[in-house]
N, C-alpha and C positions, 0 to 999 in steps of 0.2 A: 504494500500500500504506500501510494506516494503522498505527499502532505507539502502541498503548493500554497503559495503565499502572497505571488507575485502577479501579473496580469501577462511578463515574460515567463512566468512558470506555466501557466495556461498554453498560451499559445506554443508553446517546447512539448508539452506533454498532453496533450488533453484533445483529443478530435471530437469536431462537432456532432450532435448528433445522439449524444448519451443521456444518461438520466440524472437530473437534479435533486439532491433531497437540502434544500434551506434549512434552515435550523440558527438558533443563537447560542446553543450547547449547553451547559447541563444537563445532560441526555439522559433520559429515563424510559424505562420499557414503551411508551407512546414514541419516543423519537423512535427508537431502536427499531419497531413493527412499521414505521416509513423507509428506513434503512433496510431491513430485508427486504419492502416489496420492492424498493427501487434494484438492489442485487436480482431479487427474481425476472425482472424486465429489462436486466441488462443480460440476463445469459441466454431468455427469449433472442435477445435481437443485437447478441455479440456485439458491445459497445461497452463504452464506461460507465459505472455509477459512481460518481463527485457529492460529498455532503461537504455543505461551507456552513461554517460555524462560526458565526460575524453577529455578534451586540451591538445591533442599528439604532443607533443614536435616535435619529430622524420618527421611530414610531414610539417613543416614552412621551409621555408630557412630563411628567416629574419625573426631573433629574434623578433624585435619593430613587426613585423607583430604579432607575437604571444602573446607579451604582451600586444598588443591591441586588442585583441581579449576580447567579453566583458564578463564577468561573472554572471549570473543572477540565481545564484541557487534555490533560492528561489520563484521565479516566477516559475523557470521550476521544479521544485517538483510539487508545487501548481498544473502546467496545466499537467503534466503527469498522477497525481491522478482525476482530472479534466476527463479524458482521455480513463481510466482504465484502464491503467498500474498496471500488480499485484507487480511489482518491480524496482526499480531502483538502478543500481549499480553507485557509486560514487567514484572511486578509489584514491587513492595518487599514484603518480607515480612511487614507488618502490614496486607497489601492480603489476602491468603495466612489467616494465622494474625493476627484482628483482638486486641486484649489484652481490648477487653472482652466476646469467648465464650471458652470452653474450646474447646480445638481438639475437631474432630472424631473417634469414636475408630468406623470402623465395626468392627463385628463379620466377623474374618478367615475365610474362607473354608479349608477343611480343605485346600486344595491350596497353600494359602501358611503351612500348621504342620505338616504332617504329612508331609511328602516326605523330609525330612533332607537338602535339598539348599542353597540357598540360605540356607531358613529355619533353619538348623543352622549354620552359619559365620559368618550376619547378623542375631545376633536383634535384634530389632526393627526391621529394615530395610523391613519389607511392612506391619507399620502404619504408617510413613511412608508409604512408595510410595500405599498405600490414603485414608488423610489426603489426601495433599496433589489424588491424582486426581477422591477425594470433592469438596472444593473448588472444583478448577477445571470438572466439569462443572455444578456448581453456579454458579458466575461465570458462566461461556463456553455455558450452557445447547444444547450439542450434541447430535442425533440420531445422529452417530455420531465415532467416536474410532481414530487410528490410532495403532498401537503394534508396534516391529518384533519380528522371532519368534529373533531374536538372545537377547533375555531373556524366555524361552519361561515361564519359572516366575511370570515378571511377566504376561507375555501373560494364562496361565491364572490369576493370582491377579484384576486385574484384568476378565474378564473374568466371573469366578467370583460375584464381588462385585455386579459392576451386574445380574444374576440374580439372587442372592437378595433384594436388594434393589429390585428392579422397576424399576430405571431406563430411562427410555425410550432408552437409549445402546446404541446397535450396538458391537460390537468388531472391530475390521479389523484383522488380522496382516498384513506386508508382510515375506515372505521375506529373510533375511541378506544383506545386502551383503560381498561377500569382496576381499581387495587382489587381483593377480596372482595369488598364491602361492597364495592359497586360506585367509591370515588374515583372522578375522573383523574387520570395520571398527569401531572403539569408539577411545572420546572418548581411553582409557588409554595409546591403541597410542603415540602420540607422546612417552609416559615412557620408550620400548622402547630403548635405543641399540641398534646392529648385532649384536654378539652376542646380546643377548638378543631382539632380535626372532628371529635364527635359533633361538634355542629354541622361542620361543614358537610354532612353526609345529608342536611336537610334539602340540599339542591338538587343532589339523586334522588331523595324520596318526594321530592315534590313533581319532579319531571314522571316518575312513576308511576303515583297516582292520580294527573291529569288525564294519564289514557281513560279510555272510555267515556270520560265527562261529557255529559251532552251537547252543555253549552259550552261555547266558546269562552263566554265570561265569565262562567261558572269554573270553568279550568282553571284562567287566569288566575283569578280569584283566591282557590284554593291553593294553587301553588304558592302564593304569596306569603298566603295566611301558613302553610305549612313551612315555609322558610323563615318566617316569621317567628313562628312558637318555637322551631328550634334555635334561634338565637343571631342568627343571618340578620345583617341589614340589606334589605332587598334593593335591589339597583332597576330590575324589568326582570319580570316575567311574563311572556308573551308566546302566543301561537302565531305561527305565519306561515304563508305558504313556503315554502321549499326550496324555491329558486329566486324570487323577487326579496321574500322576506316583508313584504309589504301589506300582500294581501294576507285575508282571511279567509277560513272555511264560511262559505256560503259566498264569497265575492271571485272564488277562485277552484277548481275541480282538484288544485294537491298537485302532488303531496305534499304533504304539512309539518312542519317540525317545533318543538316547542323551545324555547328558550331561557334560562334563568342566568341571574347574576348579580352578587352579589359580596357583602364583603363581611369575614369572618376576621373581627380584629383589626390587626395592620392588612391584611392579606386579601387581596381582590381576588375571586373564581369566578369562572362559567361554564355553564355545562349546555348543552343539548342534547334531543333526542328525537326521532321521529314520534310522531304523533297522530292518532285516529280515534 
């Protein structure tokens, strides 16, 4: 496994055409389940799989959130290679955002401004996210890209993006990685001490038992109210359709997905699930 840094490492070692897995690293079994699909669709179609592990400035709004973000490089080499990753890019950030262009600003896709979900709590968070992914398929010049469906409003902005834009980039969602208990697997979880992780499992049982709920509102509702009593401060919990994010059941034929979020302590989650 080779471990490139440069944008001259790329272009020496890296043919176009292979599979991207993003990531900002502290790798946990969720990264790890995007790193094997992407090795499985690299031995389909004999090519490279490259996972870059780059802390994008540009989608934090608070700083102290960023500098607490943890850094485990070491480890995550280790399990990349572990993995079969034939590469990992490692950039410094003037590899990223060079001083002399303007960073890139694409043009946001209506599913990353217009939901009131993520893009409502995070503003400017998805011109990052969109920057920095613009970039790396730009560097890492990939035919296709994985990204997990944990941050389904990323999935879909992302996705939304390399569409209107015509990039030759496939988008590959890999289904949520969950602990035992049925908490979603994220870089955060390890801010959680024991009590609050026991909260934090009210986002999973709320998105659970919205299934079947008749109403719409009445799901809403109860998801709240059940994030609520376990000790979550609710941020949205909402149904929406699947792919806009916008609509609802009854304005829209689905699929439909539910979404919570929320902050346990110092420590922001969100989870998603499909929903009917």
């Amino acid at each position: 496994m080779r471990v490139l840094k440069t944008e001259a490492d790329l272009g020496a070692h890296l043919p176009p055409g292979g599979v991207l897995v993003p990531t900002m690293g502290a790798l946990h079994a969720g990264h790890l389940a995007l790193v094997k699909r992407g090795v499985q669709a690299v031995r389909t179609a004999q090519t490279a799989c490259v996972v870059s592990i780059f802390v994008n400035p540009t989608q934090f709004n608070d700083p102290k959130d960023m500098a607490a973000y943890p850094r485990t490089l070491d480890a995550d080499l280790a399990a990349c290679r572990d993995c079969g990753a034939t590469d990992v890019f490692v950039p410094e950030i003037d590899v990223i955002y060079p001083m002399e262009r303007e960073p890139l600003a694409p043009e946001l896709p209506a599913v990353a401004t217009e939901p009131k979900l993520e893009d409502a709590f995070r503003p400017g968070h998805f011109l990052g996210v969109c920057q920095v992914v613009w970039r790396l398929f730009e560097l890492t010049r990939p035919s296709v890209a994985v990204f997990g469906e944990k941050d389904w409003q990323q999935l879909r902005a992302v996705t939304a993006m390399s569409e209107s834009m015509g990039l030759p980039v496939r988008i590959l969602g890999v289904p949520t990685v969950r602990e035992s208990d049925g908490l979603a697997m994220s870089s955060r979880n390890r801010h959680l001490g024991e009590s609050d992780r026991k909260t934090a499992l009210g986002l999973y049982r709320a998105l659970l038992e919205s299934q079947g709920v008749a109403s719409v509102d009445a799901a809403e509702a109860h998801m709240r109210k059940l994030m609520t009593n376990a000790g979550v401060e609710v941020e949205y919990a909402a149904i929406r359709d699947a792919r806009t994010l916008t609509k609802r059941p009854g304005q829209s034929d689905g699929p439909f997905r539910a979404f919570v979020a929320g902050r346990v302590g110092p420590t922001r989650l969100l989870d998603n699930m499909e929903w009917s």
